[in-house]
N, C-alpha and C positions, 0 to 999 in steps of 0.2 A: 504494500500500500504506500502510496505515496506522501512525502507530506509537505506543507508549508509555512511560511511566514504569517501569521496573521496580528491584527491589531484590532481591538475592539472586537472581535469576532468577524471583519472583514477581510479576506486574503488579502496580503498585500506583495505574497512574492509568487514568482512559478513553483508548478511544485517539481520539489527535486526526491530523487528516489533514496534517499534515507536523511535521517535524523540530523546527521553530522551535517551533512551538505548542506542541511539548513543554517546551521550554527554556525558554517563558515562563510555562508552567505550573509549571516547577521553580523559575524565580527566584520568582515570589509565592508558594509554599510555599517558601520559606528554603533551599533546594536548593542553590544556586548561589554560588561563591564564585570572584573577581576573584581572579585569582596572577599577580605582575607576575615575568618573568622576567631582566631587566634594565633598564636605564634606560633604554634603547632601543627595546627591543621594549614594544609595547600588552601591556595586561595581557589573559592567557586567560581565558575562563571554563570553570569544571570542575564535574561535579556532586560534590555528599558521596561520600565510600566508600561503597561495597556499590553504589550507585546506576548506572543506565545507561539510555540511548535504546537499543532495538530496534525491529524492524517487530515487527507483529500483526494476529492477527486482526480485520476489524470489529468493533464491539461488537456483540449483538445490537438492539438499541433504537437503533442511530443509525442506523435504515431512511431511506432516503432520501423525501419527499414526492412529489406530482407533478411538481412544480416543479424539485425535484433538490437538496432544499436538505432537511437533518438538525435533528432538534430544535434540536441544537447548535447551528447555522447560524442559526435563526431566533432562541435566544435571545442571542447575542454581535449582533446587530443591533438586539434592542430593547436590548439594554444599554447598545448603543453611542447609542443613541437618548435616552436618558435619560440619559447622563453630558452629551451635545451635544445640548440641549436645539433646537429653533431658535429666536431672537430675537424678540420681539415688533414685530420690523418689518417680519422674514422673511415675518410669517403675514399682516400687514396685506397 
């Protein structure tokens, strides 16, 4: 099941296919803030008020390829393709 960003009870991100994905889509949108609860304990991470993960519906547009793999899928690979270039020795 898929899930999402929401705020007040309305989505406010795509839905992405797991939990995490949401939570790193909240830290790089400013969402997310470290609350240390003692000196001991690791600090939490929490979203802003009003803010929450839920499940959701698929998007409509994140139809799956033949392959099995979502626009989304395809473009977080060429991203990741272009931040990690391969080396010019790699390609030699």
């Amino acid at each position: 099941m898929p899930y999402a960003l929401f705020a007040n009870a309305t989505k406010v991100s795509k839905a992405f296919a797991s939990k995490s994905d949401v939570w790193r889509h909240a830290e790089e949108s400013g969402l997310v803030t470290e609350v240390g609860l003692g000196e001991e304990d690791p600090p939490r991470r929490i979203l802003d008020m009003d803010y929450a993960i839920r499940e959701c519906a698929p998007d409509p547009s994140e139809k799956k390829s033949e392959h099995g793999m979502s626009e989304h899928d395809i473009a977080q690979i060429i991203a990741a393709c272009r931040v990690n270039p391969p080396s010019a020795t790699a390609a030699s």
